[in-house]
C-alpha positions as CSV (number, residue, x, y, z in Angstrom):
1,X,161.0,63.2,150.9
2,X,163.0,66.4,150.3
3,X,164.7,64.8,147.4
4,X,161.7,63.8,145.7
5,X,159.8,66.9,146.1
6,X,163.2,68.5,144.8
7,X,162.9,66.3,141.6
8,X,159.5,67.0,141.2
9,X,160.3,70.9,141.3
10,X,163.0,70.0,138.5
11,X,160.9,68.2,136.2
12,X,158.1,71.0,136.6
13,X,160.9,73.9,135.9
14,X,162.3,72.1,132.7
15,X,159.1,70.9,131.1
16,X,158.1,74.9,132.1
17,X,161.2,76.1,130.1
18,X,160.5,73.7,127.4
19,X,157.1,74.9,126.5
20,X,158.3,78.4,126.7
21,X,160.6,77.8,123.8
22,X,158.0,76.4,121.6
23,X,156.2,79.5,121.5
24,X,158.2,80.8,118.3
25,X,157.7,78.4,116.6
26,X,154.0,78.5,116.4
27,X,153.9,82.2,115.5
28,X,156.4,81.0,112.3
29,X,154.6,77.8,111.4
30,X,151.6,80.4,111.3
31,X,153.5,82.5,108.9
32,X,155.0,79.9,106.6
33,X,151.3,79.1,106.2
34,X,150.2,82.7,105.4
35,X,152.8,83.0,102.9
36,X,152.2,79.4,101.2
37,X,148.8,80.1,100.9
38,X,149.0,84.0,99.6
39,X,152.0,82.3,97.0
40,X,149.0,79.5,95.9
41,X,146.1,82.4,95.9
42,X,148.1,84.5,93.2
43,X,149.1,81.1,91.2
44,X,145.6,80.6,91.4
45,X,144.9,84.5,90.2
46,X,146.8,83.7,87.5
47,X,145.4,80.8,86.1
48,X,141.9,81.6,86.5
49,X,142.5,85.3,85.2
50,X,144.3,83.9,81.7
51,X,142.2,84.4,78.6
52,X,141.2,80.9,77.8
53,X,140.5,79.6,81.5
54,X,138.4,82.8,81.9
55,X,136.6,82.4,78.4
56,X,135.7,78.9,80.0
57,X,134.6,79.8,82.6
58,X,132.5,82.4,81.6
59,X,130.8,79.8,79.0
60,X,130.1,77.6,81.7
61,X,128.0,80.4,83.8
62,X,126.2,81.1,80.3
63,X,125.6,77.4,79.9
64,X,124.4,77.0,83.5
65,X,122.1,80.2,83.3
66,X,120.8,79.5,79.7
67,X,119.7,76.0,80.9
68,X,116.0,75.2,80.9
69,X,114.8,72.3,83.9
């Protein structure tokens, strides 16, 4: 009985220790994602503020608002 309560114990401490080391990585997956998607928000910036993507665009919305139903 003692040994398998002493296992137990084991597996409890190691799977205890294990979890604890897996806490830094969450914290930098989150911040490999913050930085991915600021570095696709300014690409996207860019695009959408160039002059003919924004001249467009802005045809579109007067297309879309000059539109009779």
């Amino acid at each position: 009985m003692y040994k398998a309560v002493r296992a137990r114990m084991r597996a409890l401490v190691c799977r205890a220790r294990a979890s604890r080391r897996d806490v830094g990585m969450v914290t930098s997956e989150y911040a490999m994602g913050i930085v991915a998607a600021v570095a696709f928000a300014v690409v996207l910036y860019k695009v959408v503020s160039s002059g003919e993507v924004s001249a467009e665009l802005q045809g579109i919305v007067k297309r879309a608002l000059n539109a009779q139903v």
